[in-house]
N, C-alpha and C positions, 0 to 999 in steps of 0.2 A: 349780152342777153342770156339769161340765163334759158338751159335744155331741160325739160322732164326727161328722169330717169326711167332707163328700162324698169318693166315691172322685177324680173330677175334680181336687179341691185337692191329693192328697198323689201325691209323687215312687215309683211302686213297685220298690223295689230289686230287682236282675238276681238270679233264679234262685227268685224266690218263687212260690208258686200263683196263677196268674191270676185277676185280680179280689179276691185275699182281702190286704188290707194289711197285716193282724193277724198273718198268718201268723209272718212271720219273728219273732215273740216269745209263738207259740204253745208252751207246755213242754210238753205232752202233748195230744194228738191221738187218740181213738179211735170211729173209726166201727164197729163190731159188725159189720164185714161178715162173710158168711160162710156155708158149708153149716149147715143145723139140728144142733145136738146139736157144733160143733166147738166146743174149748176152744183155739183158736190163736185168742191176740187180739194187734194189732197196732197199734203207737204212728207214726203216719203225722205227725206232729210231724220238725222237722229233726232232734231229737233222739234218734230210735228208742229210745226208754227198752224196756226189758224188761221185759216184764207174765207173771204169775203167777197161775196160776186156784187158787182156794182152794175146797174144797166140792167143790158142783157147779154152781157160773158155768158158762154155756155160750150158746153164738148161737143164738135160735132164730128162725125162721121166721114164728112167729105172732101176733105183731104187729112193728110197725115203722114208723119216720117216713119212713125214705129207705133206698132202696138193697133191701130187701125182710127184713130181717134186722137185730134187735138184741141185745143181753145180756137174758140175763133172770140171776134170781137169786130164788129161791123163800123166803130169808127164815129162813132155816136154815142159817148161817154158812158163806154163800158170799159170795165176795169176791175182788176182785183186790189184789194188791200189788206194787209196781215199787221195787226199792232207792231210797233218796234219793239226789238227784240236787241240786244246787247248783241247776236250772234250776226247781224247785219253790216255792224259798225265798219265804217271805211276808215282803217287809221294808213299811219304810213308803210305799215306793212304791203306786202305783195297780197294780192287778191284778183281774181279770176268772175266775171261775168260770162257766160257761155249759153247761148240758145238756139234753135233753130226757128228761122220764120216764114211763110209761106205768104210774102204781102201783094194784093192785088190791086194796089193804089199806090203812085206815089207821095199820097198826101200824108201819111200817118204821122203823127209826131210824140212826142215825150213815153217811146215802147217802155220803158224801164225808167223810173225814177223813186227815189229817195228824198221824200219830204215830211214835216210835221203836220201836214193837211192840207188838204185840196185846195186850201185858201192860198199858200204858202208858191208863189213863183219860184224861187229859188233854194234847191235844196240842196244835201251836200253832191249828189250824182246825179245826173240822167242821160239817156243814151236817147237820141232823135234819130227817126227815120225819113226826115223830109227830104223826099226826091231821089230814095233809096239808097240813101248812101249814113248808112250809120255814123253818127256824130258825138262823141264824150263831153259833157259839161260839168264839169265841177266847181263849187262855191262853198267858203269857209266863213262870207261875210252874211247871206242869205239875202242879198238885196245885190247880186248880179252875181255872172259867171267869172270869178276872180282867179282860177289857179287854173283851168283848162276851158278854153273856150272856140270849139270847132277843133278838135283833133278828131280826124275822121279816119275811116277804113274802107277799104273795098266796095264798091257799088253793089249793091244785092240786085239779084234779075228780080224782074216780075211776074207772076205766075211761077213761081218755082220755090221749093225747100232751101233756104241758103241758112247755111251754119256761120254765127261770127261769135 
C-alpha cells in the first residue's frame, strides 16, 4: 500500500493552494459554503466544473465540519449534478474519493455516483450508505456491478461528522 509523502519531500508546483500538493489533480472541489437555504454551489477545483441543485439540495447552517455551513439533502431526491467532464474519468490509475458526512438516517443510498443519467442503474462508481456503512460498486458492463461489488469500509455513526 502505497504512503502519502511528507509535504517536505514533494516539489509544490507555482500557482497551487498553499500547503495542499493534491490540489493540482483535485477534479472537483466543493466546500458548501454559504448563506442557509442558498442553492449556489461552487466547484473551487481548478476545474470550476458547473454544479446543478436537483430537489431541494441547499447550504444549511445547522450543522457543519468547517467554515459554518454544509449541503444538506433531506433524502427525497435531491441531488447535485455537473456534466461529465474528461477530469472525472475513473481509468486504472490510482484515484481518491474523500468527504465528510453528517448522516441522520441509516437509510441513505447511491451518496456518490457516476452515471450517464438518472435513467441509467449502473454506472462505472458509486459509493452507498445503506445502514451506514459505506459500500464501493463498480461496473464496466453498465447493466450490473461487475468489477467491485460490496467492498465496504468502516461503519460511520450517526448524528456525527465522519470522514471516509
Amino acid at each position: 500500500m502505497a504512503t502519502k509523502p511528507f509535504l517536505s519531500q514533494i516539489a509544490v508546483p507555482v500557482g497551487t493552494t498553499t500547503g495542499d500538493v493534491y490540489y493540482p489533480q483535485t477534479s472537483l472541489l466543493m466546500h458548501f459554503n454559504g448563506a442557509n437555504g442558498s442553492t449556489t454551489m461552487t466547484d473551487s477545483s481548478k476545474n470550476n466544473a458547473s454544479v446543478t441543485v436537483i430537489g431541494n439540495a441547499q447550504i444549511s447552517t445547522a450543522q457543519s465540519k468547517f467554515a459554518g455551513s454544509s449541503l444538506y439533502l433531506d433524502g427525497s431526491g435531491d441531488r447535485l449534478t455537473t456534466p461529465s467532464r474528461a477530469e472525472f474519468g475513473i481509468s486504472s490509475g490510482n484515484f481518491t474519493i474523500e468527504c465528510w458526512v453528517y448522516p441522520t438516517t441509516t437509510t441513505a443510498t447511491g451518496f456518490i455516483s457516476k452515471r450517464a443519467n438518472s435513467s441509467v442503474a449502473y454506472g462505472p462508481i458509486c459509493i452507498d450508505l445503506s445502514s451506514l456503512t459505506p459500500t464501493i460498486l463498480v461496473s464496466t458492463t453498465g447493466s450490473s456491478w461487475a468489477i467491485i461489488n460490496g467492498a465496504s469500509s468502516t461503519a460511520l455513526t450517526l448524528n456525527a461528522c465522519n470522514h471516509f
